[in-house]
C-alpha positions in Angstrom: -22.6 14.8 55.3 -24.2 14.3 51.7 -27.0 11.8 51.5 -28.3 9.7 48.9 -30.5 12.6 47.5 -27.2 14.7 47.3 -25.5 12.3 45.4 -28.2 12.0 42.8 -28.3 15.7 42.3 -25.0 15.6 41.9 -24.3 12.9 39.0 -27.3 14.6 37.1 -25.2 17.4 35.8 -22.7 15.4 34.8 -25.8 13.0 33.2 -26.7 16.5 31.3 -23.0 17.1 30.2 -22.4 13.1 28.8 -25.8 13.4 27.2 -24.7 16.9 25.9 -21.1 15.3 24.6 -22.2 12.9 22.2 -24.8 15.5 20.7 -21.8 17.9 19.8 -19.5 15.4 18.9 -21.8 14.0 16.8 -22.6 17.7 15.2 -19.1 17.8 14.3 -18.4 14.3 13.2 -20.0 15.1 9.2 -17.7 18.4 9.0 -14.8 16.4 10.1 -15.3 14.0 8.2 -16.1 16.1 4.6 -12.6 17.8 6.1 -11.2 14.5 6.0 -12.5 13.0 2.9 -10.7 16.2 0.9 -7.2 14.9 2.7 -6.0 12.0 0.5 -3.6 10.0 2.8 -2.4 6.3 2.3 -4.4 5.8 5.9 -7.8 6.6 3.4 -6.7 4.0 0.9 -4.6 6.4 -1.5 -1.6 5.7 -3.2 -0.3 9.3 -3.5 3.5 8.6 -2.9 6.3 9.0 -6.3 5.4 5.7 -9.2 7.8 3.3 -9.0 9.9 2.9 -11.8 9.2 0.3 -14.3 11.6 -2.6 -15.4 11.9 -4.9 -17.8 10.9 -8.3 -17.0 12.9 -9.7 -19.6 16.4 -7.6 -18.6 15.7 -8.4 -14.8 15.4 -12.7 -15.5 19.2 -12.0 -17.7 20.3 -10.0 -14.6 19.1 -12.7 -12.2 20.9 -15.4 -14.2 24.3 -13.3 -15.2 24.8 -11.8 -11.7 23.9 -15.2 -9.9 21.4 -13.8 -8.0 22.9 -10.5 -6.6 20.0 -8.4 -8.4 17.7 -10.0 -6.3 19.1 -8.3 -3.7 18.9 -5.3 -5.3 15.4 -5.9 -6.9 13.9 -6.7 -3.3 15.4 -3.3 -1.8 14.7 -1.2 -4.6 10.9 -2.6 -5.0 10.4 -2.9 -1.2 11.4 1.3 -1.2 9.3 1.8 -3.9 6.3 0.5 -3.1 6.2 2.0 0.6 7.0 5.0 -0.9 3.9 5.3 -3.1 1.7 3.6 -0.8 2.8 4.7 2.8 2.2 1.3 4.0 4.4 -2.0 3.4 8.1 -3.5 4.4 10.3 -0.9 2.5 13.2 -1.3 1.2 15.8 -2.3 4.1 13.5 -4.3 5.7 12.5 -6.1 1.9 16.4 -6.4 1.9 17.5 -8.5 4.9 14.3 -10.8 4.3 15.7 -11.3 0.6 18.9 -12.2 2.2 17.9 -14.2 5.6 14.4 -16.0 4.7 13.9 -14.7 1.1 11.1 -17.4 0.5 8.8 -15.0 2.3 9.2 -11.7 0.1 7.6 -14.3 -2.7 4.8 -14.1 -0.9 4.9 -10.1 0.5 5.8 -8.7 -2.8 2.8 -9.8 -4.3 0.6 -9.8 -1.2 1.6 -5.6 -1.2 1.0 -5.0 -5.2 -2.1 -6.5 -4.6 -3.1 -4.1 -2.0 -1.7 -1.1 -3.7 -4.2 -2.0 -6.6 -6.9 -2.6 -4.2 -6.5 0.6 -2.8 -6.5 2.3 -6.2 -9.8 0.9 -7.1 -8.4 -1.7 -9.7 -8.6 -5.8 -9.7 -5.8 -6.9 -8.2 -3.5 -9.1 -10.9 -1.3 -10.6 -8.1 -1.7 -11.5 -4.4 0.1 -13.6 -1.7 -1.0 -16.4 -3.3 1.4 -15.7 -6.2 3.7 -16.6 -4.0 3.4 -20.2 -4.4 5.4 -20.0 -7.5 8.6 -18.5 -6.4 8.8 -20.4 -3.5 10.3 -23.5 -5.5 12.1 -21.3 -7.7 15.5 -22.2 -5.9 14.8 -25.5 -6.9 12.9 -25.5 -10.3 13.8 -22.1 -12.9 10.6 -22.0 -14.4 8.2 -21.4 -11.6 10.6 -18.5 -9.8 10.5 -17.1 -13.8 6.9 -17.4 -13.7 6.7 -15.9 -10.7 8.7 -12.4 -11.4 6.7 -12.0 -14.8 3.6 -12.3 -13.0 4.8 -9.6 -9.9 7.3 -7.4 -12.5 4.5 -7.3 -14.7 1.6 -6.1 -12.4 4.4 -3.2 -10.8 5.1 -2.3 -14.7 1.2 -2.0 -15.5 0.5 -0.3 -12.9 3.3 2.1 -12.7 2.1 2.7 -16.6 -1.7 3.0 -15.5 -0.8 5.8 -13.1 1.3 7.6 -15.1 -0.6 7.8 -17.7 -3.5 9.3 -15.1 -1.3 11.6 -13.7 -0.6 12.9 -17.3 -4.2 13.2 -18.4 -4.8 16.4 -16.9 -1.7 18.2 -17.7 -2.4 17.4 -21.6 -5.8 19.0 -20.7 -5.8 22.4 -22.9 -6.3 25.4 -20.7 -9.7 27.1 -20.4 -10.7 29.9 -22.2 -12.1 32.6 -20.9 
């Protein structure tokens, strides 16, 4: 039979070890964490995925007028893919797609809510967020506030698709070193 005194004795090693764990784990935590910091993921706040592709905002109001609408489809899918594919997070495009189609008042607000994010996480004042939303929600209704709303959301993707580019060109251009 153990007594009290035995069961003391035996919880102390294992007081030792927990005492021991954190003092390790915490010895490893800065390495893993300098290991981590050199891993740019979209979980650390990159955007390291492929730039969208810019469009004009201009060509995409014609196309919304001329095809009756259909582009939107097409714009929600193809901007929905894009983003997640830069950014890792985000609807994507099939997802961006039967919203358009089904509730499409809420990609007003997403769209914007996600390009907002995207230049958060790239360091830069965000030009858009779900608040932009508020004008394309009457934009079945009144043309002028759904057009204000894709220049404002078109317009942020195109600068920012152009700001990125234009880093990721930088240091090719760079001449070579000499030795």
């Amino acid at each position: 039979m153990s007594t009290p005194e035995d069961s003391s004795d035996s919880n102390a090693p294992a007081e030792n070890t927990e005492e021991a764990a954190p003092t390790e784990s915490t010895e490893a935590t800065p390495a893993a964490a300098a290991e981590t910091a050199l891993v740019p993921t979209a979980a650390s706040g990159e955007n390291t995925g492929p730039l969208g592709q810019k469009r004009g905002v201009g060509f995409g109001i014609l196309l919304f007028i001329v095809t009756l609408g259909i582009y939107g489809l097409y714009w929600a899918y193809k901007t929905g893919d894009e983003l997640k594919a830069h950014t890792g997070t985000g609807i994507g495009g099939v997802i961006a797609l039967v919203i358009q189609i089904v509730i499409w008042p809420v990609n007003s607000f997403v769209f914007p809510s996600e390009i907002g994010n995207m230049y958060a996480r790239a360091g830069k004042p965000a030009p858009v967020s779900g608040w932009t939303g508020l004008w394309g929600f009457p934009g079945a209704y009144l043309i002028v506030p759904g057009i204000i709303w894709f220049v404002k959301v078109q317009g942020a993707l195109n600068n920012y698709w152009d700001s990125q580019a234009s880093q990721a060109v930088a240091p090719e251009t760079a001449p070579a070193p000499t030795a």
